[in-house]
C-alpha positions as CSV (number, residue, x, y, z in Angstrom):
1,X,0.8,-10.3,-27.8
2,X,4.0,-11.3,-25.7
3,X,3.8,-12.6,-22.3
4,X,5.5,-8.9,-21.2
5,X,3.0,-7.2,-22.9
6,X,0.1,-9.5,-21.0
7,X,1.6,-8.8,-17.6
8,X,1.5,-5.4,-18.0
9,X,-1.7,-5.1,-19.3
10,X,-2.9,-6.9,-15.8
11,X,-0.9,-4.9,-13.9
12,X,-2.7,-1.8,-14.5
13,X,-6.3,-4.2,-15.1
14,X,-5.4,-4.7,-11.0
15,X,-4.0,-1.4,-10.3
16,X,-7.4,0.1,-11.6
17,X,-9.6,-1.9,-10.1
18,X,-7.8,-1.5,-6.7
19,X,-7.9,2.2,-7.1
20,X,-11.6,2.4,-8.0
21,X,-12.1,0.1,-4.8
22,X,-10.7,2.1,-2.7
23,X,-12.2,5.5,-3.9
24,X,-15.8,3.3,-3.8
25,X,-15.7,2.2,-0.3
26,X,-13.7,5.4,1.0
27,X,-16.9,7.6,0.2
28,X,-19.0,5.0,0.9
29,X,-17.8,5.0,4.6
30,X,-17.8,8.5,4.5
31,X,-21.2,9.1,3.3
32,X,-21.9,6.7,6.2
33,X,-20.3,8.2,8.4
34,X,-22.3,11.5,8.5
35,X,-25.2,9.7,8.1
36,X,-25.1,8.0,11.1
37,X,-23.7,11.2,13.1
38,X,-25.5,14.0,11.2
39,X,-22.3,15.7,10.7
40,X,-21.2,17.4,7.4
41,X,-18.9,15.3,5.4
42,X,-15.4,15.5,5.6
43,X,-14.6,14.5,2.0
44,X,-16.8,16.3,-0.7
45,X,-19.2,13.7,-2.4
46,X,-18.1,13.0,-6.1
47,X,-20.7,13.2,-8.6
48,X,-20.7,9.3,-9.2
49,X,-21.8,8.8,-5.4
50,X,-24.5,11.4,-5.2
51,X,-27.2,8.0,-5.6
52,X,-25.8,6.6,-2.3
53,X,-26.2,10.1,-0.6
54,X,-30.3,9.5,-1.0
55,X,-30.3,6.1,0.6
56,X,-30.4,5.3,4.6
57,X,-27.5,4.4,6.6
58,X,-29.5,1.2,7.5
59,X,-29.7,0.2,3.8
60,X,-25.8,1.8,3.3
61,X,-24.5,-1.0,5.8
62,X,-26.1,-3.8,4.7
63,X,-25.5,-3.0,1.1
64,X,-21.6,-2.6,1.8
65,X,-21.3,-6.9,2.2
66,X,-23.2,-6.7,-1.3
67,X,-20.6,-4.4,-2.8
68,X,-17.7,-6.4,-0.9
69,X,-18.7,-9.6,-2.7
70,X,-19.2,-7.9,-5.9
71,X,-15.4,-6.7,-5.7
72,X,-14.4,-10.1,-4.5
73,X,-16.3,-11.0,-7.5
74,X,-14.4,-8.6,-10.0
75,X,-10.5,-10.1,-8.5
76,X,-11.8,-13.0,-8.8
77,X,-12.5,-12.5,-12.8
78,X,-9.6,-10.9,-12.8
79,X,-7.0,-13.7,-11.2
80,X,-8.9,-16.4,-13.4
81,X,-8.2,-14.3,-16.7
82,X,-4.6,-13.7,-15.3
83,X,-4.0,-17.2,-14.5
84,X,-5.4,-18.2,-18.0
85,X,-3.5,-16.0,-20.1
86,X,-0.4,-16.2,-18.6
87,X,0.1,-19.6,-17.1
88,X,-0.9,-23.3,-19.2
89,X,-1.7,-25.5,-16.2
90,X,-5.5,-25.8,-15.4
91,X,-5.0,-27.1,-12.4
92,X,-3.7,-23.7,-11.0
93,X,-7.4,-22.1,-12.4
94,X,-8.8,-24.7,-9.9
95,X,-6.9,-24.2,-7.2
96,X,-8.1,-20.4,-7.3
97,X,-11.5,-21.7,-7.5
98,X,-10.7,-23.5,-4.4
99,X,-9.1,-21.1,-2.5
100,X,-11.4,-18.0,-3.2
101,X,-14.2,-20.8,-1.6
102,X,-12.2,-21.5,1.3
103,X,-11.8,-17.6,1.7
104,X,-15.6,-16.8,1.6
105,X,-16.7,-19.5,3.4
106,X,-14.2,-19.2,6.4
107,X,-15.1,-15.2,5.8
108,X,-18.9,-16.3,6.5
109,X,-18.3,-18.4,9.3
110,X,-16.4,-16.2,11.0
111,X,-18.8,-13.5,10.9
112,X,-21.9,-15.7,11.2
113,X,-20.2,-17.0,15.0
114,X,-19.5,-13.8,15.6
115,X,-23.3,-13.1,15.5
116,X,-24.6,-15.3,16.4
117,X,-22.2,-16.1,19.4
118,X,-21.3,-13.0,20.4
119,X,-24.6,-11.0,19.4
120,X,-22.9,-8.2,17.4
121,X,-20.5,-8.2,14.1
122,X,-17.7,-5.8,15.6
123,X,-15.5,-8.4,16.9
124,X,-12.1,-10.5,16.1
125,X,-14.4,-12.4,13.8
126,X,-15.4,-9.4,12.3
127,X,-11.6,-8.9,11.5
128,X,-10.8,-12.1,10.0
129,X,-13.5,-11.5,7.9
130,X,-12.5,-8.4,6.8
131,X,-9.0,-9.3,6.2
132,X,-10.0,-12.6,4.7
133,X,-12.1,-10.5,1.7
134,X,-9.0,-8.3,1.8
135,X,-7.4,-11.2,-0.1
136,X,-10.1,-12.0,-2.0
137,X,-9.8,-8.4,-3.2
138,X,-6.6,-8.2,-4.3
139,X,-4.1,-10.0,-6.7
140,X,-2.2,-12.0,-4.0
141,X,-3.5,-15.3,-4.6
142,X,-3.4,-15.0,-8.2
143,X,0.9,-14.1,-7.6
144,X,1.0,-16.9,-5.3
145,X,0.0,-19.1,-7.8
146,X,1.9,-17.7,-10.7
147,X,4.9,-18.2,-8.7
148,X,4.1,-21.8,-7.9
149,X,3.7,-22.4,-11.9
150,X,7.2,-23.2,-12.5
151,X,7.3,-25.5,-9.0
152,X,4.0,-27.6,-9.8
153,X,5.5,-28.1,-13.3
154,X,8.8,-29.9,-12.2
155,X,6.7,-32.2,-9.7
156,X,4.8,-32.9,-13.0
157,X,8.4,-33.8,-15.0
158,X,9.8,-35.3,-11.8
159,X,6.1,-38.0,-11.6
């Protein structure tokens, strides 16, 4: 396959996952919701989230940073399989290694002050957690570093 044809493909590989994502943790938080206020849901439960309506809010929350790593986990795949097909420099795989670390570890530090600091995980920490795995949930890095291809390869000609 062309490089057009390859782009493409990973466009909708990231449009999917983003849209399944999204459907995921809207019903999750929904479910949640009228869990934790005994109210009757807003949004209809789909069929493929009927499992979740059986388990406790408790279990619901703490399952939720499971689920957010496991998507991290999935862009992740996703960026490095990008990166691979579409670019030839291996140091751009590592450098999404390196970021995706620096993005979960500042994530968990953030939130770890935030509990243990402030006694509670709905704070600014909280926030720059959240928008921290945002990243690690979407394609950005992995445009960020397509788009520096062409730059780290004239520092390469230029050495």
């Amino acid at each position: 396959m062309n490089k057009l044809k390859w782009i493409i493909l990973f466009i909708i590989c990231f449009a999917c996952m983003g849209y399944f994502r999204e459907f995921f943790f809207v019903h999750l938080n929904n479910i949640m919701y009228y869990k934790y206020y005994n109210r009757i849901p807003e949004l209809p439960i789909p069929k493929l989230m009927f499992f979740f309506d059986s388990v406790s809010f408790n279990s619901l929350y703490y399952f939720k940073y499971i689920f957010t790593f496991f998507w991290a986990g999935l862009f992740l795949i996703c960026n490095y399989f990008t990166l691979k097909k579409l670019t030839n420099t291996a140091f751009l795989i590592k450098l999404l290694f390196i970021a995706y670390l620096l993005i979960l570890l500042i994530a968990s530090f953030a939130m770890l002050y935030g509990f243990l600091i402030n006694n509670r995980l709905q704070s600014d920490e909280y926030t720059l957690s959240r928008w921290l795995l945002g990243i690690a949930q979407s394609p950005l890095i992995c445009l960020i570093l397509l788009a520096s291809e062409k730059l780290y390869n004239k520092s390469i000609k230029n050495d």
